[in-house]
DRENGU-63526 format. One record per atom (N, C-alpha, C, O, CB): residue number from 0; chain; atom name; x negated, y, z. Coordinates in pm, 1 decimal. Each point is the difference from the previous one (the first is absolute). Glycine has a CB too. Layout:
REM residues N
atom pos=NUM; unit=A; site=CA; X=X; Y=Y; Z=Z
...
//
This chain:
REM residues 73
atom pos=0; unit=A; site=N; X=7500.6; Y=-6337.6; Z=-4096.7
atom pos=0; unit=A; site=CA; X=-19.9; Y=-32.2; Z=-139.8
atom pos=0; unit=A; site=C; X=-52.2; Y=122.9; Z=-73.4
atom pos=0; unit=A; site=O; X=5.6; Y=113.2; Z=48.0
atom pos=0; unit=A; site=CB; X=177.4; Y=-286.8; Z=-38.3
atom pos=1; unit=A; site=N; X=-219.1; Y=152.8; Z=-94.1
atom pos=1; unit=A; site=CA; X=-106.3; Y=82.1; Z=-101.2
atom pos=1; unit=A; site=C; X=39.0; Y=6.9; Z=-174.4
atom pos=1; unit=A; site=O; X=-23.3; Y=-110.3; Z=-49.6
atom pos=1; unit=A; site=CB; X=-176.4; Y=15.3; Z=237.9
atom pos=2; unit=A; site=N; X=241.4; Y=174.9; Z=-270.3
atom pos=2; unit=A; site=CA; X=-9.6; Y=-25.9; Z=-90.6
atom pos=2; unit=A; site=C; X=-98.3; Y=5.2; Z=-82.0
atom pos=2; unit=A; site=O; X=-68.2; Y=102.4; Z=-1.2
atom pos=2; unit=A; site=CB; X=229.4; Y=-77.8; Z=60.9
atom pos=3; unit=A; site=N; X=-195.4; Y=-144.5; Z=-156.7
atom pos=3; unit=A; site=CA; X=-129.2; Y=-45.1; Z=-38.1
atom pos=3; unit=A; site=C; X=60.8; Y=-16.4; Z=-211.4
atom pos=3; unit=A; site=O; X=41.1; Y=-99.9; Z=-58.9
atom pos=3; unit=A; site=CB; X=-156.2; Y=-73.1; Z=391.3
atom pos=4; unit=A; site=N; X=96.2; Y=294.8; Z=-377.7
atom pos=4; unit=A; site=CA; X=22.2; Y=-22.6; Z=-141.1
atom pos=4; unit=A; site=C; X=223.7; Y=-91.3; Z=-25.3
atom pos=4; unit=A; site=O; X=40.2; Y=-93.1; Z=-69.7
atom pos=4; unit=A; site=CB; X=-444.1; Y=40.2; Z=46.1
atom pos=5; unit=A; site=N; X=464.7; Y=131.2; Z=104.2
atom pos=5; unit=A; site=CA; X=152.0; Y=-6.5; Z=-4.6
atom pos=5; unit=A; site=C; X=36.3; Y=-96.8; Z=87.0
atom pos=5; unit=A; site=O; X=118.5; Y=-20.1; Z=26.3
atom pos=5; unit=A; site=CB; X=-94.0; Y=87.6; Z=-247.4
atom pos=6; unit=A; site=N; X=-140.5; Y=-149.2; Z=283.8
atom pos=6; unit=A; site=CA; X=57.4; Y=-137.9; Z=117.6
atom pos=6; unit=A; site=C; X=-13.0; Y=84.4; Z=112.2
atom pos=6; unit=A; site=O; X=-2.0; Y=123.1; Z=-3.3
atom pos=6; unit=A; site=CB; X=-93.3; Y=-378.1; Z=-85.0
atom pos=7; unit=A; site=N; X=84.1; Y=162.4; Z=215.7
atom pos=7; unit=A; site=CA; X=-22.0; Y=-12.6; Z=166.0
atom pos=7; unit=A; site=C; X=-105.6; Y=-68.9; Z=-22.1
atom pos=7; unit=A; site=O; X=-20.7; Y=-87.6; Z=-83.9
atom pos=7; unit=A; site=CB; X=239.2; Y=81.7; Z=213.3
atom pos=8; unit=A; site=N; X=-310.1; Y=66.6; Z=-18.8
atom pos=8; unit=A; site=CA; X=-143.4; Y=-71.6; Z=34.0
atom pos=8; unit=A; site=C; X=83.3; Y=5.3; Z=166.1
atom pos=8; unit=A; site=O; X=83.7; Y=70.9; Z=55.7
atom pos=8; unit=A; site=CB; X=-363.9; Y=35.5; Z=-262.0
atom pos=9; unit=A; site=N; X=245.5; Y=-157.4; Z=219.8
atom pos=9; unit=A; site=CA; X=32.5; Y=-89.0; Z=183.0
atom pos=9; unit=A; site=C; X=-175.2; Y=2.9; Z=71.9
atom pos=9; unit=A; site=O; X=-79.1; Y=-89.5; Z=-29.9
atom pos=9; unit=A; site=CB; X=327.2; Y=-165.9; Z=-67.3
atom pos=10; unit=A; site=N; X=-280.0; Y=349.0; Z=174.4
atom pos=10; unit=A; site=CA; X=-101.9; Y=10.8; Z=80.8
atom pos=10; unit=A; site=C; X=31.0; Y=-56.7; Z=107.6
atom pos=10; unit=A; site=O; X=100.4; Y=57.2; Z=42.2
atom pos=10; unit=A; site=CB; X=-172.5; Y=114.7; Z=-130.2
atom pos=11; unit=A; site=N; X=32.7; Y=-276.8; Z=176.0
atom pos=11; unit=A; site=CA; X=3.0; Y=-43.4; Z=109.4
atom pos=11; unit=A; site=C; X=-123.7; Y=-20.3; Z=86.5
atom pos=11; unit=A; site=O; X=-91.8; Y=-64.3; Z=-51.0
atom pos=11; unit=A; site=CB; X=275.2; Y=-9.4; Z=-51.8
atom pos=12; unit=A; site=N; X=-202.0; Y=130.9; Z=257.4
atom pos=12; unit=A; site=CA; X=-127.3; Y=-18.3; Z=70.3
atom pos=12; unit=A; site=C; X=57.2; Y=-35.5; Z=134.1
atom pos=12; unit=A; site=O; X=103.2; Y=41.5; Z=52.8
atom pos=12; unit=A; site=CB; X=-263.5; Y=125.7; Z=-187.1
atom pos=13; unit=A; site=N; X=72.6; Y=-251.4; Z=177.2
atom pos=13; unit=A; site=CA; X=73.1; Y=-50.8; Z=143.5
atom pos=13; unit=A; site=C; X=-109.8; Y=-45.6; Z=62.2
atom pos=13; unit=A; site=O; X=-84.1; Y=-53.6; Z=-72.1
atom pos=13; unit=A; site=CB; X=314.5; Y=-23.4; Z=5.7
atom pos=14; unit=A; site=N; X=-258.8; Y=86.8; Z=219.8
atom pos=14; unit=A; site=CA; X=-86.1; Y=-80.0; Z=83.2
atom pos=14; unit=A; site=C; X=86.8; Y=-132.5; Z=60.5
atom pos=14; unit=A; site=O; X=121.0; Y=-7.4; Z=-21.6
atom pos=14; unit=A; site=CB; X=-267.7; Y=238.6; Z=82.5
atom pos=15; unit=A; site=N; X=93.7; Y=-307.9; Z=-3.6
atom pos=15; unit=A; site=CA; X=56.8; Y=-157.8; Z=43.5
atom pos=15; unit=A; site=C; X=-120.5; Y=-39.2; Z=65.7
atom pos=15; unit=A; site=O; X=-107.0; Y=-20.5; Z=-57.4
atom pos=15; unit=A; site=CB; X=274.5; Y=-61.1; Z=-142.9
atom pos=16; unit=A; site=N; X=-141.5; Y=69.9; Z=349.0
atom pos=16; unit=A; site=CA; X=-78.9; Y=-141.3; Z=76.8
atom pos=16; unit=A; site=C; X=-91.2; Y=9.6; Z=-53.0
atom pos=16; unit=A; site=O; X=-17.9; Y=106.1; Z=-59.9
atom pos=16; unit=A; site=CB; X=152.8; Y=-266.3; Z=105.6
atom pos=17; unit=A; site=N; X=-241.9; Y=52.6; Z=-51.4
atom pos=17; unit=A; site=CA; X=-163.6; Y=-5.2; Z=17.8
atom pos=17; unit=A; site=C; X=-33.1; Y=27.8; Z=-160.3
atom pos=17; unit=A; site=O; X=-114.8; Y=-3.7; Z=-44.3
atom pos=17; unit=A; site=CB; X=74.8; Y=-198.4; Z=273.8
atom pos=18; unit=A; site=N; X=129.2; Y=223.6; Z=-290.5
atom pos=18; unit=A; site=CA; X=-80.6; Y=23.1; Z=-162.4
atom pos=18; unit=A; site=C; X=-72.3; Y=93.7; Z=-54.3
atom pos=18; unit=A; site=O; X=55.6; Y=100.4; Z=-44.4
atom pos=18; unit=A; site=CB; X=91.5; Y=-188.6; Z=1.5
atom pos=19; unit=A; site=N; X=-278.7; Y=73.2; Z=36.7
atom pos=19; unit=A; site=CA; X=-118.1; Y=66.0; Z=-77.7
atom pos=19; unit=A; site=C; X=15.2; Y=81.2; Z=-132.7
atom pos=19; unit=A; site=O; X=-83.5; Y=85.0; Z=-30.9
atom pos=19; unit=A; site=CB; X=-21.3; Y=-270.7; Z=129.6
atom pos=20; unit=A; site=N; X=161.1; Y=171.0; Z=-139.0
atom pos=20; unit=A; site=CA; X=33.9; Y=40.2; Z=-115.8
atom pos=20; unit=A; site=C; X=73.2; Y=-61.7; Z=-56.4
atom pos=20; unit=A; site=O; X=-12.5; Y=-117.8; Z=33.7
atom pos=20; unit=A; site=CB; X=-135.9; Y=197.6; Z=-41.9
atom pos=21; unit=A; site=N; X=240.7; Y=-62.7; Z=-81.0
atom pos=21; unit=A; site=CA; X=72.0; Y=-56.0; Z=-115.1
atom pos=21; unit=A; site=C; X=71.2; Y=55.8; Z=-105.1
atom pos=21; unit=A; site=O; X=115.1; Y=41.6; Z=13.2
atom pos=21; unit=A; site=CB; X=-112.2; Y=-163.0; Z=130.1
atom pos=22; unit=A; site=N; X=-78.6; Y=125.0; Z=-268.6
atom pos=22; unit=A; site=CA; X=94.5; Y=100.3; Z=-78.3
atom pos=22; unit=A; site=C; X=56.2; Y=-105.6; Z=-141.8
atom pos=22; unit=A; site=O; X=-45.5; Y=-107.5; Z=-39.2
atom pos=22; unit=A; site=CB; X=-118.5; Y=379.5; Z=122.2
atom pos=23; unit=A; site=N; X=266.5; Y=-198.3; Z=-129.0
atom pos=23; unit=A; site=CA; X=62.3; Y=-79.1; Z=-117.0
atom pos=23; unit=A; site=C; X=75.3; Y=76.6; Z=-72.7
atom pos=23; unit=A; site=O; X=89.9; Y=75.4; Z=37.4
atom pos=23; unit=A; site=CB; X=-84.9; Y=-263.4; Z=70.7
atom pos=24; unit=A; site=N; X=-62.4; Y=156.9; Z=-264.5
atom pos=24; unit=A; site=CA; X=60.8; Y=79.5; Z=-78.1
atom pos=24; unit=A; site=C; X=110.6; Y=-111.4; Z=-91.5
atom pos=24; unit=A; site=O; X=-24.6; Y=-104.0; Z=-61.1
atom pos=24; unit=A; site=CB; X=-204.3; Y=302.9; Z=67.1
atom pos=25; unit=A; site=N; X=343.3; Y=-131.9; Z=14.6
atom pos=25; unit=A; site=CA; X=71.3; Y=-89.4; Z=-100.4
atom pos=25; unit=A; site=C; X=93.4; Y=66.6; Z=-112.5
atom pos=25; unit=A; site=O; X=73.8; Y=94.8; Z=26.4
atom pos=25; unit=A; site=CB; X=-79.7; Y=-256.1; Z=166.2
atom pos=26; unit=A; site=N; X=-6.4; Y=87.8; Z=-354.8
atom pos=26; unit=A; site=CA; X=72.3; Y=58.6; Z=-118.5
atom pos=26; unit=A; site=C; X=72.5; Y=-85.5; Z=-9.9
atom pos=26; unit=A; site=O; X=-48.1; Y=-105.6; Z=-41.2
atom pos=26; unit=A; site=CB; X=-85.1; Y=224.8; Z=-71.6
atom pos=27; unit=A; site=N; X=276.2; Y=-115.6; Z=143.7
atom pos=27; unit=A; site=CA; X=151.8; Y=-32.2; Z=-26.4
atom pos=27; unit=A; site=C; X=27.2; Y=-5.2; Z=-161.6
atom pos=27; unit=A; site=O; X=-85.3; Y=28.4; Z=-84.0
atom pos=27; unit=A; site=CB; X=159.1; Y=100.1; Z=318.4
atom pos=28; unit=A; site=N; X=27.9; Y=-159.8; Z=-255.9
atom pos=28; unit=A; site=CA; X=38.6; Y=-11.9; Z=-136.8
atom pos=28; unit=A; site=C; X=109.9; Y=-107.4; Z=4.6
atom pos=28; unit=A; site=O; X=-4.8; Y=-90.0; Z=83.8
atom pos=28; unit=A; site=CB; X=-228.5; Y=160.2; Z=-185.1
atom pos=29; unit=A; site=N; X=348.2; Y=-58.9; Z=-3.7
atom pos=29; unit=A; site=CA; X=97.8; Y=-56.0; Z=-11.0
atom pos=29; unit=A; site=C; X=-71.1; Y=-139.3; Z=17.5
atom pos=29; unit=A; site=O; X=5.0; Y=-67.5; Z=102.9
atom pos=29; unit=A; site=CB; X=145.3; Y=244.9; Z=-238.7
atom pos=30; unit=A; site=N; X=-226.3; Y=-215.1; Z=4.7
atom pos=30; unit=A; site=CA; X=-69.0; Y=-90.5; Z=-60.2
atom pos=30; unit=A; site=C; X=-129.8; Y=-72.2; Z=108.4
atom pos=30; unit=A; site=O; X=-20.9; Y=-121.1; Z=7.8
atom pos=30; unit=A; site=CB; X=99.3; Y=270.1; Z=-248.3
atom pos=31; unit=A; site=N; X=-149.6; Y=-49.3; Z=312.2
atom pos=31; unit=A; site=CA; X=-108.6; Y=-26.8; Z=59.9
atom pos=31; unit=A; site=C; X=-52.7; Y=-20.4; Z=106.9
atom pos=31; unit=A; site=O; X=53.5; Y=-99.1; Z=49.7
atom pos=31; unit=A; site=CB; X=-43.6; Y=164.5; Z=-175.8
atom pos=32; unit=A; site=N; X=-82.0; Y=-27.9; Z=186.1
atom pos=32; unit=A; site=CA; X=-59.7; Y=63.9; Z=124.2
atom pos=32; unit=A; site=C; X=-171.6; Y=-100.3; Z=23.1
atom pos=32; unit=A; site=O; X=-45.7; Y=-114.2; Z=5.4
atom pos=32; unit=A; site=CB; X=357.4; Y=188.8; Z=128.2
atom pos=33; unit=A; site=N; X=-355.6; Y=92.2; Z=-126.0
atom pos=33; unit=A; site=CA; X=-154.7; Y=-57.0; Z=23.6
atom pos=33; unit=A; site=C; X=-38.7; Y=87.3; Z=145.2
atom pos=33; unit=A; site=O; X=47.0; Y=105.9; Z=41.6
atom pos=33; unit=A; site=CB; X=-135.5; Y=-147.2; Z=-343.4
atom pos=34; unit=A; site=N; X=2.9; Y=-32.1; Z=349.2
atom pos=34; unit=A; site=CA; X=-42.0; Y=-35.8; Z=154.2
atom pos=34; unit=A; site=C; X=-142.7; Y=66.8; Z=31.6
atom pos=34; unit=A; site=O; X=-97.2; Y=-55.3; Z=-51.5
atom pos=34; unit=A; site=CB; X=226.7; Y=-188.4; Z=44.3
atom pos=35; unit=A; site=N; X=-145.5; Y=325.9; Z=64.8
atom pos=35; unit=A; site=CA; X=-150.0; Y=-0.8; Z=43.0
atom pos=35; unit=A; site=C; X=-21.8; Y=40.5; Z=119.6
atom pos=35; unit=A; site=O; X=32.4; Y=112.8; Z=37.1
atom pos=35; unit=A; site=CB; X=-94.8; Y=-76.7; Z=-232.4
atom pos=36; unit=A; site=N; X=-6.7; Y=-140.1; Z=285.7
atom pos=36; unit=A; site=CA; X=-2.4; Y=38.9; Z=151.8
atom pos=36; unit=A; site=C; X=-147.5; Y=-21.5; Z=56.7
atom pos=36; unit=A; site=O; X=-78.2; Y=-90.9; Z=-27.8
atom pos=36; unit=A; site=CB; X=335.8; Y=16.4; Z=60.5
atom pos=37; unit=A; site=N; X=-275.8; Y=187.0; Z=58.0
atom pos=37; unit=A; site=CA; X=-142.8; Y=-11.8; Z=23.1
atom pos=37; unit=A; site=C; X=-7.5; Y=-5.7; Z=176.5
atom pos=37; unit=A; site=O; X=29.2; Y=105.3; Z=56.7
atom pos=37; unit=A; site=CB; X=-110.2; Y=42.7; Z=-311.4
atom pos=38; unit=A; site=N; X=45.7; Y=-258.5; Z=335.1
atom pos=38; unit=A; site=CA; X=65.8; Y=-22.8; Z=103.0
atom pos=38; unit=A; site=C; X=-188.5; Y=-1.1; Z=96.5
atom pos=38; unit=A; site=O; X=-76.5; Y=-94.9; Z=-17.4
atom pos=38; unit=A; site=CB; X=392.1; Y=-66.6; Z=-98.1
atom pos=39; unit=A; site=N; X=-347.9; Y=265.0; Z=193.9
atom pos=39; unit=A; site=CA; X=-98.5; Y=52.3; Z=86.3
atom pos=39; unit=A; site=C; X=7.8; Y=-117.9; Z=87.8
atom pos=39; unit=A; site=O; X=106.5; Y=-44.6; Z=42.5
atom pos=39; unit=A; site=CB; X=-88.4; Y=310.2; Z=-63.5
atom pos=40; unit=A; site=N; X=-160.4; Y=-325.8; Z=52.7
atom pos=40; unit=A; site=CA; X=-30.7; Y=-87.1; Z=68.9
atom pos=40; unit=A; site=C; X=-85.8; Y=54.9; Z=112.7
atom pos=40; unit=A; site=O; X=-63.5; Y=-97.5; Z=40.3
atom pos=40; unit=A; site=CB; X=98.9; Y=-50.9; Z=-228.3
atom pos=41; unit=A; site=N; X=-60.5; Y=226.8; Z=240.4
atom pos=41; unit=A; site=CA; X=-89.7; Y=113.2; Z=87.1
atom pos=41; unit=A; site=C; X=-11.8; Y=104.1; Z=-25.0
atom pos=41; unit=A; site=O; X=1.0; Y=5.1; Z=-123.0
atom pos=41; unit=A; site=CB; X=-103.2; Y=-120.2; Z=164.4
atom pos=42; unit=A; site=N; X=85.6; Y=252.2; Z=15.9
atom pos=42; unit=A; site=CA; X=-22.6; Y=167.6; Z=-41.2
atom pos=42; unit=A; site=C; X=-103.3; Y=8.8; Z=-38.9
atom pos=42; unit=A; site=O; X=-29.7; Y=114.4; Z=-34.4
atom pos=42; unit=A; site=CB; X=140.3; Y=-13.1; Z=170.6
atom pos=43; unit=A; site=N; X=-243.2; Y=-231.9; Z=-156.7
atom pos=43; unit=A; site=CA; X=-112.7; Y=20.7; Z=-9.5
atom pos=43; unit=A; site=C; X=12.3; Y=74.0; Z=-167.3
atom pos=43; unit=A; site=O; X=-55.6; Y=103.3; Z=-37.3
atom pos=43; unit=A; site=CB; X=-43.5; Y=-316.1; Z=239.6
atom pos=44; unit=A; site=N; X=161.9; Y=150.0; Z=-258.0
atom pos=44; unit=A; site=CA; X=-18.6; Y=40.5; Z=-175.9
atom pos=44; unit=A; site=C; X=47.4; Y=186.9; Z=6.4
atom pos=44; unit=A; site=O; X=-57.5; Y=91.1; Z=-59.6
atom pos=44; unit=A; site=CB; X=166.9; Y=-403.8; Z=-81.6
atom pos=45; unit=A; site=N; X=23.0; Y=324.0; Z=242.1
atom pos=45; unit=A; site=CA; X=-0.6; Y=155.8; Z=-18.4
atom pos=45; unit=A; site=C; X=-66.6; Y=44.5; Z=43.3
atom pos=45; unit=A; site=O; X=-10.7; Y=102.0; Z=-68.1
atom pos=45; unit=A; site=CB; X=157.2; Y=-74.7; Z=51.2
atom pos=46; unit=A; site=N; X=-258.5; Y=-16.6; Z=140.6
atom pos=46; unit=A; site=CA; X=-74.0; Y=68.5; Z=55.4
atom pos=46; unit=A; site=C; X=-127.6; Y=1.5; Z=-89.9
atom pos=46; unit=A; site=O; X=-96.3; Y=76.7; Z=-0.3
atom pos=46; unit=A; site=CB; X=214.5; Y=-119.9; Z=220.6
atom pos=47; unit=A; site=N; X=-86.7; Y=-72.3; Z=-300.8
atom pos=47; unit=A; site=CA; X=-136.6; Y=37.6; Z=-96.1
atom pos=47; unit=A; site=C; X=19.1; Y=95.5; Z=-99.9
atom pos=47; unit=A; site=O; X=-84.2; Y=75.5; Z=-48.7
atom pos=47; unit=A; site=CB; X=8.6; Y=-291.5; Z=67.8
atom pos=48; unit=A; site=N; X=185.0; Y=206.4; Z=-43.1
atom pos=48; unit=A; site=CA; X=3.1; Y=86.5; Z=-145.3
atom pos=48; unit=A; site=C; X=-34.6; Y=137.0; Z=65.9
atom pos=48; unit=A; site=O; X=-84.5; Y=75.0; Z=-49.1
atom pos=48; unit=A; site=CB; X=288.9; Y=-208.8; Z=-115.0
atom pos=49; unit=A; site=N; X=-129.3; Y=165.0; Z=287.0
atom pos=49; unit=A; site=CA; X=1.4; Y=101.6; Z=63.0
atom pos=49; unit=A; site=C; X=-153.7; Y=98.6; Z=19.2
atom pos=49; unit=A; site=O; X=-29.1; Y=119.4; Z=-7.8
atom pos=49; unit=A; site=CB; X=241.8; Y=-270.3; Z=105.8
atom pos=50; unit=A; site=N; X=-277.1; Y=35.7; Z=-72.3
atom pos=50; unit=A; site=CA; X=-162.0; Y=61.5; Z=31.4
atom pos=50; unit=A; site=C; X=-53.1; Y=37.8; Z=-180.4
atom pos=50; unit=A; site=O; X=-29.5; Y=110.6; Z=-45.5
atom pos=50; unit=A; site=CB; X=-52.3; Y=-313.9; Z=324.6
atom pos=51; unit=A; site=N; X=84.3; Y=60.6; Z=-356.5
atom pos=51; unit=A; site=CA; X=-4.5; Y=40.7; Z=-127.0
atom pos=51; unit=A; site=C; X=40.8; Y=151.6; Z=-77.2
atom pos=51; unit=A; site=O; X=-79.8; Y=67.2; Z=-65.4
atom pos=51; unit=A; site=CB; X=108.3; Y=-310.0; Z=98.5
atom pos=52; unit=A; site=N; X=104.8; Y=274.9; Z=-9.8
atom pos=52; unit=A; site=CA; X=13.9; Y=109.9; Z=-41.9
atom pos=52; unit=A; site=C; X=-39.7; Y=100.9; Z=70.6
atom pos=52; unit=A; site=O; X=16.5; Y=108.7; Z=-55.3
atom pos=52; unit=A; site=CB; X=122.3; Y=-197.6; Z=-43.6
atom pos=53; unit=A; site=N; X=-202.9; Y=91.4; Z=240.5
atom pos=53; unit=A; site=CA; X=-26.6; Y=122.6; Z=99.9
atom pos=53; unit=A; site=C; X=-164.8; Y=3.1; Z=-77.1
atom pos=53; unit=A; site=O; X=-40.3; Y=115.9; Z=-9.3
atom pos=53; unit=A; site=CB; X=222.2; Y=-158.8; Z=302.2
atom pos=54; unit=A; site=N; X=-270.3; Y=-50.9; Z=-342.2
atom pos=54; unit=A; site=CA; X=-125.4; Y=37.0; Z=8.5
atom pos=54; unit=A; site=C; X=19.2; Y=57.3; Z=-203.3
atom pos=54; unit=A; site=O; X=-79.5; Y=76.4; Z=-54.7
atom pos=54; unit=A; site=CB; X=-68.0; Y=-291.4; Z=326.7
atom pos=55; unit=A; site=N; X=240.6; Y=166.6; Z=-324.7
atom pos=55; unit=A; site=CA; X=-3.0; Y=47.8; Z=-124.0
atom pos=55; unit=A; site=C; X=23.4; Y=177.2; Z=36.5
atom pos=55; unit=A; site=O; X=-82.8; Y=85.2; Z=-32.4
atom pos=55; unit=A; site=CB; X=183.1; Y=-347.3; Z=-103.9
atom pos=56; unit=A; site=N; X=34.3; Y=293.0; Z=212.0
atom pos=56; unit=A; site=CA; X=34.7; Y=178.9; Z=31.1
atom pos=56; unit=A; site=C; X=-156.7; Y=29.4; Z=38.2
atom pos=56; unit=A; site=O; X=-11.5; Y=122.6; Z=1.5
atom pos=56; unit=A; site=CB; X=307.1; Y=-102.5; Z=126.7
atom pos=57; unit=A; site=N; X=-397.2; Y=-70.3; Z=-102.7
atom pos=57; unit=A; site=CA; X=-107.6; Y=51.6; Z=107.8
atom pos=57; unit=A; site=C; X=-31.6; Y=110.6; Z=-104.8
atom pos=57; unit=A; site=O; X=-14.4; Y=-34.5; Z=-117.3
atom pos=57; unit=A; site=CB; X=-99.0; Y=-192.0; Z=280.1
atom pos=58; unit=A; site=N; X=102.8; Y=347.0; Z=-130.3
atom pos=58; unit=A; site=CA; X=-118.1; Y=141.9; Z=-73.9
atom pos=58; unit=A; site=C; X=173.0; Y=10.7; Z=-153.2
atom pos=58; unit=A; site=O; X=-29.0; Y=64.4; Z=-100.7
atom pos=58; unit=A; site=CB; X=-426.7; Y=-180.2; Z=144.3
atom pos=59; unit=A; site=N; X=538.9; Y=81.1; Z=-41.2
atom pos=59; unit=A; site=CA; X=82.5; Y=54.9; Z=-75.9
atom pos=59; unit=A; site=C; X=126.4; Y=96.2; Z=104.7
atom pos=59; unit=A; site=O; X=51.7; Y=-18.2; Z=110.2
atom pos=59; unit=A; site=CB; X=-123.6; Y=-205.0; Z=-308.7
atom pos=60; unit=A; site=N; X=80.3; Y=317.3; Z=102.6
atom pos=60; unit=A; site=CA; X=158.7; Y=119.3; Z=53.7
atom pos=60; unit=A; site=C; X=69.7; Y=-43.9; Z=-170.3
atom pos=60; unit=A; site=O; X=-26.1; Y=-43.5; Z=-112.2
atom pos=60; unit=A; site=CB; X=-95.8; Y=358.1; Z=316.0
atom pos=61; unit=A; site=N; X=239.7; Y=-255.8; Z=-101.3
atom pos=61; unit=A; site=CA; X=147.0; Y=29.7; Z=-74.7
atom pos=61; unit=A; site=C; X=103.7; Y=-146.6; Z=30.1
atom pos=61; unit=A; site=O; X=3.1; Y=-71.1; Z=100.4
atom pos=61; unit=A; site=CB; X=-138.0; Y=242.8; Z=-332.7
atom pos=62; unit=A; site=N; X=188.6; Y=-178.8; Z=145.6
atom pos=62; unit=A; site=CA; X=100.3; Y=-134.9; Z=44.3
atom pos=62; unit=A; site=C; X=46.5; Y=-95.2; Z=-114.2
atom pos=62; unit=A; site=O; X=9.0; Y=9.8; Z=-122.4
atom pos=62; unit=A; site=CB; X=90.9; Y=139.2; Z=304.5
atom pos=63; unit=A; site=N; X=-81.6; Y=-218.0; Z=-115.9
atom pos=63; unit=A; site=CA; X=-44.2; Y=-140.9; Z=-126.8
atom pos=63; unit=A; site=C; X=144.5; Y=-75.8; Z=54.3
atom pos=63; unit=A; site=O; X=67.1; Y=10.9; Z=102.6
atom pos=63; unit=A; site=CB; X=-415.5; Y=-67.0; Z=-120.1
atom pos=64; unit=A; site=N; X=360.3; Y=-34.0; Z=-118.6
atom pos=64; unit=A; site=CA; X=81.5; Y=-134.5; Z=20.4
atom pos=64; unit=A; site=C; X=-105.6; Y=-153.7; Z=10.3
atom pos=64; unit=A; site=O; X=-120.5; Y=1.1; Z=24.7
atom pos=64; unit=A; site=CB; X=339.7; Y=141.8; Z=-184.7
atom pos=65; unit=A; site=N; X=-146.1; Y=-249.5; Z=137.2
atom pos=65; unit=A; site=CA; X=-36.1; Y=-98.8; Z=35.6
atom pos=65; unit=A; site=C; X=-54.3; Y=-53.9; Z=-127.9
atom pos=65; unit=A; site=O; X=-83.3; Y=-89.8; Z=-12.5
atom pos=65; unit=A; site=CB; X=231.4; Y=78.5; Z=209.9
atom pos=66; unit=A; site=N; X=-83.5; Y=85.0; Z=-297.2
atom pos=66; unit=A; site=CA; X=-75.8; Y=-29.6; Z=-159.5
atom pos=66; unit=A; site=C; X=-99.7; Y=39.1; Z=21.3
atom pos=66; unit=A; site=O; X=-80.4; Y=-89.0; Z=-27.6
atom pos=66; unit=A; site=CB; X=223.7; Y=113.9; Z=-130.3
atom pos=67; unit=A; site=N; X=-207.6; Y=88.4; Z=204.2
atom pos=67; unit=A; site=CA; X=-101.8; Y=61.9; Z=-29.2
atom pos=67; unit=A; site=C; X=-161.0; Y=-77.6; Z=74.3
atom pos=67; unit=A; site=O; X=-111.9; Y=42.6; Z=-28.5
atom pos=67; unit=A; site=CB; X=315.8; Y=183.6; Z=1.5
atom pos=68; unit=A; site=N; X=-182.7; Y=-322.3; Z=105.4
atom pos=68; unit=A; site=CA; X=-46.8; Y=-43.0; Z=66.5
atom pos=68; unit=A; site=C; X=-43.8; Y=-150.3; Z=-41.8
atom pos=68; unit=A; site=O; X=-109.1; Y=-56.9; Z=-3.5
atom pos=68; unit=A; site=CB; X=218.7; Y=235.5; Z=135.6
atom pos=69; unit=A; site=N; X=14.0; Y=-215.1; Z=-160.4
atom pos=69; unit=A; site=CA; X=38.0; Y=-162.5; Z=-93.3
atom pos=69; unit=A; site=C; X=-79.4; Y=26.5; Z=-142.4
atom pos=69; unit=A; site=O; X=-38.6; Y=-105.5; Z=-50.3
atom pos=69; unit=A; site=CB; X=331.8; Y=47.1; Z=147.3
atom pos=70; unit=A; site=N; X=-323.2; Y=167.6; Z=-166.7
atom pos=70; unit=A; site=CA; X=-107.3; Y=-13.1; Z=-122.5
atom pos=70; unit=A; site=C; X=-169.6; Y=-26.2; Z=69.8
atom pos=70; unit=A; site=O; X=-88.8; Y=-80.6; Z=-27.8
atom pos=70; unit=A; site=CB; X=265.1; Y=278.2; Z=-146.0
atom pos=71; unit=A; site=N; X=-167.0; Y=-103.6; Z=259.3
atom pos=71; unit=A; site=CA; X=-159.5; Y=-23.0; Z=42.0
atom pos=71; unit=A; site=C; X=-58.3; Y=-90.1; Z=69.7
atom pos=71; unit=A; site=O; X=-119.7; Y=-28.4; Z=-3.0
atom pos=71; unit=A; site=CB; X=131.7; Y=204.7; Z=-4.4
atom pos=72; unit=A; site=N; X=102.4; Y=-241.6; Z=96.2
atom pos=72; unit=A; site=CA; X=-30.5; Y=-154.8; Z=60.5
atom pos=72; unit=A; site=C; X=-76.6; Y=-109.6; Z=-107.0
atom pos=72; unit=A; site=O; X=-25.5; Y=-114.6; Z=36.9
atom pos=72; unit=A; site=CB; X=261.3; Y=149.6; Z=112.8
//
C-alpha cells in the first residue's frame, strides 16, 4: 500500500496462465466504485506501440517518459 493524499493506494501486479495483458484500475468509495479495465487481445497492439515509440527515440539523447512521447504521437 501507498499513501496517496492521507489514504492507501493498493498497487497490485500479477501474471496468470495465457493472459495477454490485463490491467484495471479501480476507485473504491464508501458510496461508489468505478471500473476501468483494459483486457489485451494479442501482443500485437504492444509490440506496436513498442516500434512506435523506438522510431519516435530515432536521432534523440537523454531520457524521456511516456508523456513525452504521448504529445507528439
Amino acid at each position: 500500500m501507498q499513501e496517496a493524499g492521507g489514504e492507501q493506494l493498493e498497487i497490485v501486479s500479477f501474471r496468470e496462465g495465457d493472459v495477454v495483458g490485463m490491467h484495471e484500475v479501480v476507485l473504491n468509495s464508501a458510496n461508489d466504485r468505478i471500473y476501468l479495465c483494459h483486457d489485451g487481445k494479442s501482443r500485437r497492439g504492444f509490440a506496436e506501440g513498442a516500434v512506435r515509440a523506438a522510431e519516435w527515440l530515432a536521432g534523440k539523447q537523454g531520457f524521456f517518459e511516456f508523456r513525452n512521447i504521448w504529445r507528439e504521437l
